[in-house]
C-alpha positions in Angstrom: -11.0 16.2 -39.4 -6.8 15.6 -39.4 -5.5 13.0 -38.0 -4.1 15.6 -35.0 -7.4 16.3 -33.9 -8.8 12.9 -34.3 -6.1 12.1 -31.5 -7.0 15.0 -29.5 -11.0 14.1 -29.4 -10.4 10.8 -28.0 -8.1 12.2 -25.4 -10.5 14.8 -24.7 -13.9 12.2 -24.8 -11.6 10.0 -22.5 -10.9 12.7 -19.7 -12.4 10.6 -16.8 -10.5 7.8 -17.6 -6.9 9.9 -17.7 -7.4 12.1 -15.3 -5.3 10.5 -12.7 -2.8 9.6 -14.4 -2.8 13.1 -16.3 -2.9 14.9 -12.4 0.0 12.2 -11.0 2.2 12.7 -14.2 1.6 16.4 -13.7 2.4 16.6 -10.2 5.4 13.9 -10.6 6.8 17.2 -13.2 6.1 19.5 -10.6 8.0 17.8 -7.9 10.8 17.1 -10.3 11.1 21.1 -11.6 10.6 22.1 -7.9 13.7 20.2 -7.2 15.3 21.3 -10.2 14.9 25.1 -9.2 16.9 24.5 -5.8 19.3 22.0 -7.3 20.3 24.5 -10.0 19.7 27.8 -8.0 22.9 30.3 -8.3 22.9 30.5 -4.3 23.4 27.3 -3.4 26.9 26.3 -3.6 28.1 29.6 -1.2 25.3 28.8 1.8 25.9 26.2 4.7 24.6 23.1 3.7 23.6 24.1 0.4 25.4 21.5 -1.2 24.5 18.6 0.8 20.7 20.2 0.1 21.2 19.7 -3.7 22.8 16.7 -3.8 19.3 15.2 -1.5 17.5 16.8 -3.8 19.2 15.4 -6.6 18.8 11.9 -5.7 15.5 12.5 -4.7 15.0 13.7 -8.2 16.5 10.9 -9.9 14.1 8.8 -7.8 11.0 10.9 -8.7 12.1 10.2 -12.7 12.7 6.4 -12.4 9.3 6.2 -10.9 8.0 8.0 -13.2 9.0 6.0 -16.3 7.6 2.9 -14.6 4.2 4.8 -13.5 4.0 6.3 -16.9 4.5 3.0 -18.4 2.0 1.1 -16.7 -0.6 3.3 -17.4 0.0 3.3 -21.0 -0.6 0.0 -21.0 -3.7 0.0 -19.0 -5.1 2.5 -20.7 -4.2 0.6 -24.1 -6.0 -2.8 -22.8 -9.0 -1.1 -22.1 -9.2 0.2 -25.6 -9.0 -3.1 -27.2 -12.1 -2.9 -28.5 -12.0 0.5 -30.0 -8.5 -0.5 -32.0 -10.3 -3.7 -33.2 -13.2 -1.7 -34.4 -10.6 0.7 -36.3 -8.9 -1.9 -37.7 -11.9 -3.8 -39.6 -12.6 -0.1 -40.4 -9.1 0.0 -42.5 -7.0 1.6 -40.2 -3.7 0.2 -40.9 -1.6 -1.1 -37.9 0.5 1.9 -38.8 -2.1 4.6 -38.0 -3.1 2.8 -34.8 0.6 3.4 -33.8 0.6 6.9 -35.2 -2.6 7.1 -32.9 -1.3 6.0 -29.6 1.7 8.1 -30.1 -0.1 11.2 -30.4 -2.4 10.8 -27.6 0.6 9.6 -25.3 2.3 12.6 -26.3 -0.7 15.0 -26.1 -1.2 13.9 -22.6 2.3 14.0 -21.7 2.9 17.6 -23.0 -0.2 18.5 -21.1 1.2 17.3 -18.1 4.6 18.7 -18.3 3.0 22.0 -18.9 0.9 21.5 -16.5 3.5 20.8 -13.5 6.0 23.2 -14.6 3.4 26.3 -14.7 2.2 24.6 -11.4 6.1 24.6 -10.1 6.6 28.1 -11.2 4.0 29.8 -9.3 4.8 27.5 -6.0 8.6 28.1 -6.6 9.0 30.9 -4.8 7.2 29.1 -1.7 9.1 25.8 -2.2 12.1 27.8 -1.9 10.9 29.2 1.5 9.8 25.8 2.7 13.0 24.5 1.8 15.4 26.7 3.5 13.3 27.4 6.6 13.0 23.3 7.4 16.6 22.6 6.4 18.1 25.5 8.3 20.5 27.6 5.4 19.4 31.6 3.8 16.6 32.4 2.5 17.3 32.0 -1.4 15.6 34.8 -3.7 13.3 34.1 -6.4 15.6 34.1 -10.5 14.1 32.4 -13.1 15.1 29.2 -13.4 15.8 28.4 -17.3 18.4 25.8 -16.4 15.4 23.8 -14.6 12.6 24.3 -17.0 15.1 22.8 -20.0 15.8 20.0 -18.1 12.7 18.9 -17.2 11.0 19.4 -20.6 13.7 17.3 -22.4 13.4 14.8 -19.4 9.7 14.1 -19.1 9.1 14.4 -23.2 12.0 11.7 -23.3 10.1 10.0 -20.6 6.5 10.3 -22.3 8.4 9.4 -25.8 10.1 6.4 -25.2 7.0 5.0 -22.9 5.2 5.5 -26.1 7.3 3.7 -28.2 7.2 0.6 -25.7 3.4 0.4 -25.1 3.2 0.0 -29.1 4.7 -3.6 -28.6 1.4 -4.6 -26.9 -0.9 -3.6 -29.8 1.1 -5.2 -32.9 0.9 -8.6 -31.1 -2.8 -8.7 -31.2 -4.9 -9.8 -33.8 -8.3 -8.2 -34.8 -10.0 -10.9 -33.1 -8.7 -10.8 -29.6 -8.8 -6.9 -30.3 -12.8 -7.0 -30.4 -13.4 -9.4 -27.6 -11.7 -6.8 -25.6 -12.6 -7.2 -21.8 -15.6 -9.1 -22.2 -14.1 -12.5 -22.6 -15.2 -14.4 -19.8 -13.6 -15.0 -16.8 -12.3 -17.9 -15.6 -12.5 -18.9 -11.9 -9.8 -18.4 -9.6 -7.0 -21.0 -9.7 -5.4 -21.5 -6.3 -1.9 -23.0 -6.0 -1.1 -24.9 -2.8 2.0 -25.4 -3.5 2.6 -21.6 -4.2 0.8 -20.9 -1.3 2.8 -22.8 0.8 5.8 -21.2 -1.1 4.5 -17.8 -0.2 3.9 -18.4 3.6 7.7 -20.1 3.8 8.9 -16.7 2.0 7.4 -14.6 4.3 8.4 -16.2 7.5 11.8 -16.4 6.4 11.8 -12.9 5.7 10.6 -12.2 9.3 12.9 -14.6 11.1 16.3 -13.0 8.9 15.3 -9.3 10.1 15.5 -10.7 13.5 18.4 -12.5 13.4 21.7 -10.2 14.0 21.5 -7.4 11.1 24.1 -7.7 8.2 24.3 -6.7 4.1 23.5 -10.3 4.0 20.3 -11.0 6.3 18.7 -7.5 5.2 19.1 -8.4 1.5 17.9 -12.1 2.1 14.3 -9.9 4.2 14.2 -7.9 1.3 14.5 -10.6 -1.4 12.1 -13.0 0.8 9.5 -10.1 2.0 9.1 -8.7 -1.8 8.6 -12.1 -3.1 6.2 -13.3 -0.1 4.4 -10.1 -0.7 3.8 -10.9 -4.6 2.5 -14.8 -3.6 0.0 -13.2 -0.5 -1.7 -11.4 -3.1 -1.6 -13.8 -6.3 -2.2 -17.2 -3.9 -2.7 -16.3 -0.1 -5.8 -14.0 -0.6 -7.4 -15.9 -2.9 -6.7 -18.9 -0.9 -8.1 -17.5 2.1 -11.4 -15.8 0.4 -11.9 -19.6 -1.0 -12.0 -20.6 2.7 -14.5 -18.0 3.5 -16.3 -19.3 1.3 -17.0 -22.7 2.7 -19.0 -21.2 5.7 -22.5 -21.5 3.7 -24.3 -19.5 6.3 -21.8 -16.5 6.3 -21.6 -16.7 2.5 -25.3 -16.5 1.9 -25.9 -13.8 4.4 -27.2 -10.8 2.9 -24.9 -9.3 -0.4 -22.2 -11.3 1.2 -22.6 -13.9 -2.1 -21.8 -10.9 -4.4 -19.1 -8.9 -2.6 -17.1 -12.2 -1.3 -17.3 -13.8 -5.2 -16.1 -10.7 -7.0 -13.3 -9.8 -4.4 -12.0 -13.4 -5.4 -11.9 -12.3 -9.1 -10.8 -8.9 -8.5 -7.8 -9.4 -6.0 -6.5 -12.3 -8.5 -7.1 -9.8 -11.3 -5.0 -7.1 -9.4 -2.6 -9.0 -7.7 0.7 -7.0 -9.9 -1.2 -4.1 -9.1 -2.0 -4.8 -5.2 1.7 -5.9 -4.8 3.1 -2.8 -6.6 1.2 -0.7 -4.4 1.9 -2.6 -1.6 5.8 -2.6 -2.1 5.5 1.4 -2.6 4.1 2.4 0.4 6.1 0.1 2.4 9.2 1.7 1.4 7.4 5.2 2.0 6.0 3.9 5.7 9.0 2.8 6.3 11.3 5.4 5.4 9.3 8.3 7.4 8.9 5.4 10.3 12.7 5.6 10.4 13.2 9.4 10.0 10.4 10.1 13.2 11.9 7.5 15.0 15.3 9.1 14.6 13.8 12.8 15.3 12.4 11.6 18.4 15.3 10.3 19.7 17.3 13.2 19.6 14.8 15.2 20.9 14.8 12.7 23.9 19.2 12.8 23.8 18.8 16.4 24.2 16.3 17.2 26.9 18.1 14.2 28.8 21.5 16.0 28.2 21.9 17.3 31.8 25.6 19.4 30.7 25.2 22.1 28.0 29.4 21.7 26.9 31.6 18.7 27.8 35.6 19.6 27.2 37.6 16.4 27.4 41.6 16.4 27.7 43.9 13.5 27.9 46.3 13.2 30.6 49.1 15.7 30.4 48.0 18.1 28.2 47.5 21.9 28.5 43.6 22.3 29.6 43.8 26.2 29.8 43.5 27.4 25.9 40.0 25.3 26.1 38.9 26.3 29.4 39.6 30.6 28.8 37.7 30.1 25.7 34.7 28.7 26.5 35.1 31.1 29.8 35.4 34.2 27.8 31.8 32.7 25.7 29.5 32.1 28.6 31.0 35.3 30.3 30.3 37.6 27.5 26.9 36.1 26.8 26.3 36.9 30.6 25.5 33.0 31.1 26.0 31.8 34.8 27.3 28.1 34.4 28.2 25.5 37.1 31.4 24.2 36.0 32.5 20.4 36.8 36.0 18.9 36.7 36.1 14.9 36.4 38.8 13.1 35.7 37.6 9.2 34.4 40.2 6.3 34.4 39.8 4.1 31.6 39.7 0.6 32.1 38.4 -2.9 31.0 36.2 -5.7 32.9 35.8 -9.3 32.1 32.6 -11.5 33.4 34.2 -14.0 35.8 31.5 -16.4 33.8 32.8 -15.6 30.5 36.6 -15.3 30.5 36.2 -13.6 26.7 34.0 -10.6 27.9 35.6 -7.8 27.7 34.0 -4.7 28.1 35.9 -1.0 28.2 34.4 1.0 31.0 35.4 4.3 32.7 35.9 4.4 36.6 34.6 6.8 38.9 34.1 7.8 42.6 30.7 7.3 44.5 31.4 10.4 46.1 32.0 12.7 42.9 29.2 11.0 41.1 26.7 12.4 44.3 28.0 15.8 43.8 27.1 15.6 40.6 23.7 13.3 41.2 22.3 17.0 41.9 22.9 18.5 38.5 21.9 15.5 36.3 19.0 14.5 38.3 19.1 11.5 39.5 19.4 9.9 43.2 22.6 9.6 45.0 23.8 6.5 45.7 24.8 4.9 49.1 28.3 4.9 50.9 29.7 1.4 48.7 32.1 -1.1 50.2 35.5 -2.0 48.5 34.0 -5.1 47.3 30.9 -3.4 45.6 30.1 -1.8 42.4 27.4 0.5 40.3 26.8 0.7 36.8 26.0 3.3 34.9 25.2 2.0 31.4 25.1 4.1 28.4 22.2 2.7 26.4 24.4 3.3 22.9 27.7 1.9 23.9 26.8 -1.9 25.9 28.3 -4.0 24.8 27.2 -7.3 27.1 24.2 -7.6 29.5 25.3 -7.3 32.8 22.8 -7.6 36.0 22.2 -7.1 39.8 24.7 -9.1 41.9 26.6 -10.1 38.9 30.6 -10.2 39.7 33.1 -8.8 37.5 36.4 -8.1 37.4 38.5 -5.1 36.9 41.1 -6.2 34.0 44.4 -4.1 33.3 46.9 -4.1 36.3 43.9 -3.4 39.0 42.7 -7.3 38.9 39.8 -6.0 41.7 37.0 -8.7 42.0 33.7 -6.3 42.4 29.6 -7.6 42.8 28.0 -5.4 40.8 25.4 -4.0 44.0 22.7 -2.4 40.9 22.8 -1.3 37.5 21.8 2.8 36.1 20.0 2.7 33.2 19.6 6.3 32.0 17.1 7.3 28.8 20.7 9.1 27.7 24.1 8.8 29.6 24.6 12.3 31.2 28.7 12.5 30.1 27.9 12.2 26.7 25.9 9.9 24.8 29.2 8.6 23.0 31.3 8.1 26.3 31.5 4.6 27.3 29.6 3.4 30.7 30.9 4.5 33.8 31.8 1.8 36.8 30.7 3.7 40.2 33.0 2.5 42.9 34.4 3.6 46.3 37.3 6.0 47.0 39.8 3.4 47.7 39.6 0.8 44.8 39.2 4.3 42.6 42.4 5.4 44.0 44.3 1.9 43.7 43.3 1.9 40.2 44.5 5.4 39.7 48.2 4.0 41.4 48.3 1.3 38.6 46.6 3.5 35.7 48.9 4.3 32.7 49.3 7.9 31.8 47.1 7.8 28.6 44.3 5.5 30.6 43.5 8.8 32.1 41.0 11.4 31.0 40.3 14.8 32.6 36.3 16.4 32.1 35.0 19.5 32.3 31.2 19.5 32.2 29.0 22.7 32.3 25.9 23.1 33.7 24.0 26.0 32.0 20.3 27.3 34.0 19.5 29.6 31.4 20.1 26.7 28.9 17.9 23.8 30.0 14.1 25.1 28.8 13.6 23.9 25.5 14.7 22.5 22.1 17.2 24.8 21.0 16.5 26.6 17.8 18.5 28.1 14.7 19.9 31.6 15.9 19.4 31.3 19.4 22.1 31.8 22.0 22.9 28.3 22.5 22.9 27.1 19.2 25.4 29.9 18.3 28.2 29.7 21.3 28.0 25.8 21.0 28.5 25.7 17.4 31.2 28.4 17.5 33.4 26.4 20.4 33.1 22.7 18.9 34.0 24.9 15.3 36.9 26.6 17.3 37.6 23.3 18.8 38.1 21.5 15.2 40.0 23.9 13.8 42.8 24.5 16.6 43.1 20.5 16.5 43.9 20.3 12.7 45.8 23.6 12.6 47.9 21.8 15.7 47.4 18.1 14.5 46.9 17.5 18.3 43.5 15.8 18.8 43.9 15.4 23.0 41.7 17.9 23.7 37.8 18.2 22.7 34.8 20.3 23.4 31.4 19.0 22.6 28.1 20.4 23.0 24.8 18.6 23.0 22.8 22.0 21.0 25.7 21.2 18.3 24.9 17.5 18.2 21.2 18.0 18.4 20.9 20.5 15.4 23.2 18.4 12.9 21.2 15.5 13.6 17.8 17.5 13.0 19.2 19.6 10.1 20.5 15.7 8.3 16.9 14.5 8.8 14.6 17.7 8.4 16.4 18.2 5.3 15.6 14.1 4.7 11.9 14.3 5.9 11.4 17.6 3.1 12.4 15.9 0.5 10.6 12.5 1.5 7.6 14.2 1.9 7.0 15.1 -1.8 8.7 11.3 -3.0 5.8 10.4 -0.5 2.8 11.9 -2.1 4.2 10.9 -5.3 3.8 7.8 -4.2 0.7 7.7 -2.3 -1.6 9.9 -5.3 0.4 6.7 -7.8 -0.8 4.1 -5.4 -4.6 5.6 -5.6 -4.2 5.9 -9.2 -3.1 2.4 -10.3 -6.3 1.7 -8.2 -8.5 4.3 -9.8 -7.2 2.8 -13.5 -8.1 -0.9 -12.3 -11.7 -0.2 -11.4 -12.4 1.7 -14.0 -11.2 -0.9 -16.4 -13.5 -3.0 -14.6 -16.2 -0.4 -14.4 -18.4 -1.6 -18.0 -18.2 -5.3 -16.6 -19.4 -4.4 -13.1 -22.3 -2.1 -15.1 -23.2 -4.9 -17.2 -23.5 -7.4 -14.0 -25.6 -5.0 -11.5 -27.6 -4.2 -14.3 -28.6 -7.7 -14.5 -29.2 -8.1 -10.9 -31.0 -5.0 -10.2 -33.7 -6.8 -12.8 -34.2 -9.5 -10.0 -34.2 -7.6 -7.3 -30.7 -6.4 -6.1 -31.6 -2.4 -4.7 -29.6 0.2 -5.4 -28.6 0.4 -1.5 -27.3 -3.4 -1.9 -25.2 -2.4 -4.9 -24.0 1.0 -3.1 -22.9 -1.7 -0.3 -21.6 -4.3 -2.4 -19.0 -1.7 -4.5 -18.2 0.1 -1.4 -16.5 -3.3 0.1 -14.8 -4.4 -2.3 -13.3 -1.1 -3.3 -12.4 -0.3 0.2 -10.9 -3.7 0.7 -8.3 -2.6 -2.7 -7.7 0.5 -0.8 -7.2 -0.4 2.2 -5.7 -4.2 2.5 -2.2 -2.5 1.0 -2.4 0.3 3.8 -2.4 -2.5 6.8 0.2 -5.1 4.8 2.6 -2.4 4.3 2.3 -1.3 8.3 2.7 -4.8 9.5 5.8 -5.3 7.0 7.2 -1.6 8.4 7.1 -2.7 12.3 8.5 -6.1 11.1 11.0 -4.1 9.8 12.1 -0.7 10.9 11.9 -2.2 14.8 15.3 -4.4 14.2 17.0 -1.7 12.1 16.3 0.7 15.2 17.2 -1.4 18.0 21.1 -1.3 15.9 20.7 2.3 16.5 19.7 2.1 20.1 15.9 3.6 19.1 13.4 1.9 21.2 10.5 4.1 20.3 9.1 2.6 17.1 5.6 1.8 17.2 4.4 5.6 18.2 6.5 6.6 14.5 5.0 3.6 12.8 1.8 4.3 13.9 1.9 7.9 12.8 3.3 7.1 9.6 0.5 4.7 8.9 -2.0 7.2 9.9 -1.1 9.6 8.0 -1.2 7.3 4.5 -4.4 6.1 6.3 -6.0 9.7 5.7 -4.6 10.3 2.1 -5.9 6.5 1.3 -9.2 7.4 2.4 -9.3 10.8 0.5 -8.4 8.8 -2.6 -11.1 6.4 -1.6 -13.8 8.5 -1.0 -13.7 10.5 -3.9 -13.1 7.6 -6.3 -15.7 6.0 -5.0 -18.0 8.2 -5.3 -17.5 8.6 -8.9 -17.7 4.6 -9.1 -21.4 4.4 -7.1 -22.4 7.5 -9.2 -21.8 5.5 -12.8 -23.2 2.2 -11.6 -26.2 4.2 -10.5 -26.9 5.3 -13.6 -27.4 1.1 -14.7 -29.6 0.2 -12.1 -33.4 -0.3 -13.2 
């Protein structure tokens, strides 16, 4: 037998053991080709969007590769320290440090040109459906099939550099051994569980001051400090906290002695001490994931909400003094040729500032209107008309994105500039979306007379003329790529942009809330497609780092129920005993990393005006929630089925 298939029996004898890292590394090259073949495809640069597609994909794909290495490397070595034995047992045999080397080269690079294989034959036959997928969710053409050689050279060289240089590295871990430590392998004894209290304590203050920055006003500063503090705390939970706190469990003598309770609680003290890199690592990836996808639904659900609350399909805006009419005959000559009936508004705003009489530094830009145009408009946006107001009185109409103070009920303000009106602000508006625009300031509601006195004292470019349309036909559903709405809207704010730079005269403005919705859900469906896959990459890593710790542990757990069962322990003890503390590995990452992603994603979202978090959150943690349980069902299975086989 050559020394070539000598390396390949032992990858082939250990096949359980590398299967999931052989299926992850495989899929990891899938992912990365599948990229790859849109990144590199001869269509992209002449298709809307297709650029800012690629370059997503090719940060996603740089992504993909860095976690690779790092998956690819941990694994190695896993795999490495659960052959300790085998390498000692070779080396009394004369096998020549060398050879071992040569040895764990080979196999490395067997299993690494298996996967590549693997993922890129995998890639080309889904390629054709990844291309679909992609432009279908991201909104460009339909791309045809070509072969992509550009993508399949690229991500052999990558991934065999990858599987190479990880090889080289592991070898450090095996030259530093001696024979002796070689053949103890992993039955040297364990040692109890050493708990630190002043690293505990250390932990706990790390945590808390990673929640208390991510509430404090958000900054580069305060979210690096959570990051830093949150990463850290998470690492001393696992190594100190859990230990500590399973150590406390343990005092109650009449919960610990309760049925297999004794086993289950005593191992899980070894085990999560023994896996508290791994536990962490796992932790920090799915955090990241959770809280990513947390941030994209959130996002997606609030422009689905800015939309259907848009009450006016096109908003054209012109300063004072400037020619209305090119704006106005174009988007006639739209709606009319599209046969559209449409309700069209004229407003004219006055800009002006107020100050808090209790706060002489709160200032606060706010645009003035009539209570008697704002009824006549109360109609078409759907909301309640508002009583005759006196001189003295005031409404506010806040737009949720653009407060800057807290105002309330019966507050008094005044009206800055030249007007210097004292007003009691008689009740406040808060709208899901402000109805002229969601980027227009909040509007002051007040009565004919102060309105017109303000007009008097206004200055030319303090006033602003609106022309808001109300479209029937348009106000069903979401809009949709190719449909009526989404075409005229995107063709008049286009038209829009390009008279202003051909003029250089930026007075006048149409908007459309279709336009503004479909950017927004292109950015992020384009976002969520390529998350997705970073996603699964890193769930099926998460389950394997889990799947390569038990079965490391797997001949020591035999050896110990096969002890037990000789005094008594049942198989359906055993089955219960395994089943805890491998759901408790699975599972105690799944609930720390949704607890750190509300912690989290709910201050970066209330920046953004995004009050809807814990529906995303929840969803997002559901969904990892399933995979994790897939994982955990079929690896444990395969766990109970080969301690069965040691039970008398």
């Amino acid at each position: 037998m050559s020394f070539p298939q000598f390396a390949f029996n032992n990858v082939r004898r250990n096949a359980r053991a590398y299967m999931a890292f052989f299926l992850s590394s495989a899929f990891m090259v899938m992912i990365f080709f599948s990229y790859s073949v849109f990144i590199y495809h001869p269509d992209v640069s002449s298709i809307e969007l297709g650029k800012n597609s690629a370059t997503g994909m090719k940060i996603a794909s740089y992504i993909v590769f860095i976690f690779a290495f790092f998956f690819v490397l941990y694994s190695i070595s896993a795999f490495l320290k659960l052959r300790n034995l085998e390498f000692g047992i070779l080396m009394i045999l004369g096998a020549r440090p060398g050879q071992i080397n040569r040895l764990i080269l080979l196999e490395n690079m067997i299993i690494g040109l298996l996967s590549i294989l693997s993922g890129m034959a995998a890639g080309m036959l889904l390629s054709k459906l990844f291309l679909l997928l992609s432009t279908n969710i991201i909104g460009v053409t339909d791309m045809p099939f070509y072969w992509p050689v550009k993508a399949l050279v690229i991500t052999s060289v990558s991934f065999l550099a990858l599987f190479l240089i990880n090889s080289i590295f592991t070898l450090l871990f095996i030259r530093k051994n001696q024979v002796l430590e070689l053949l103890k392998g992993s039955v040297k004894p364990k040692k109890e569980p050493k708990v630190s209290w002043l690293l505990s304590l250390l932990g706990l203050a790390l945590l808390t001051t990673g929640a208390i920055s991510i509430g404090q006003e958000l900054s580069p500063n305060t979210l690096l400090i959570a990051a830093v503090t949150g990463i850290a705390g998470t690492y001393f939970f696992y190594s100190q906290l859990s230990v500590l706190g399973i150590r406390l469990l343990k005092l109650s003598r009449k919960r610990l002695w309760r049925g297999t309770n004794l086993l289950w609680i005593n191992e899980m003290s070894y085990k999560v001490k023994d896996n508290a890199r791994m536990l962490f690592l796992v932790t920090v990836v799915t955090s990241l994931a959770c809280m990513a996808a947390s941030l994209l639904l959130s996002i997606s659900s609030s422009n689905n909400t800015t939309y259907l609350n848009s009450p006016f399909a096109i908003d054209y805006s012109v300063d004072n003094g400037h020619d209305p009419e090119p704006g106005l005959t174009t988007i006639h000559d739209a709606l009319e040729n599209a046969g559209l009936q449409y309700t069209e508004n004229k407003v004219e705003f006055i800009r002006v500032s107020i100050r808090g009489l209790n706060d002489v530094d709160q200032f606060d830009n706010v645009q003035l209107l009539t209570v008697s145009v704002f009824n006549q408009l109360a109609g078409q946006m759907d909301v309640t008309g508002i009583p005759p107001l006196s001189d003295g009185e005031a409404v506010l109409l806040l737009n949720p994105q653009n407060a800057i103070f807290e105002y309330n009920a019966g507050e008094k303000v005044l009206l800055a500039d030249q007007v210097n009106v004292e007003l009691v602000l008689n009740h406040l508006i808060n709208p899901p979306v402000m109805p002229f625009g969601q980027y227009n300031p909040s509007v002051m509601i007040v009565s004919d007379s102060v309105y017109a006195e303000a007009a008097g004292k206004a200055r030319a470019n303090d006033r602003e003329i609106n022309y808001f349309y109300k479209i029937p036909a348009w106000d069903a559903l979401l809009p949709k790529t190719g449909e009526p709405e989404t075409v005229i809207s995107s063709e008049l704010v286009q038209w829009s942009r390009d008279r202003n730079h051909a003029t250089d005269n930026w007075h006048t403005l149409i908007s459309a809330r279709a336009d503004s919705y479909m950017n927004t859900k292109q950015g992020t469906s384009m976002v969520s497609f390529i998350g997705i896959f970073i996603a699964l990459i890193f769930s099926l890593s998460s389950a394997s780092f889990l799947y390569f710790k038990l079965h490391t542990e797997l001949n020591a757990d035999m050896r110990m129920y096969h002890a037990l069962s000789k005094i008594g322990l049942s198989t359906r003890e055993m089955s219960a005993s395994a089943t805890r503390q491998i759901a408790l590995l699975f599972y105690i990452p799944i609930l720390i990393a949704a607890v750190q992603t509300l912690v989290v994603v709910r201050p970066v979202l209330k920046v953004m005006d995004i009050t809807n978090v814990t529906v995303p959150v929840l969803i997002t943690s559901a969904a990892f929630l399933v995979l994790q349980t897939v994982y955990f069902i079929i690896v444990r299975s395969r766990y109970i089925h080969s301690l069965k086989k040691m039970m008398v």
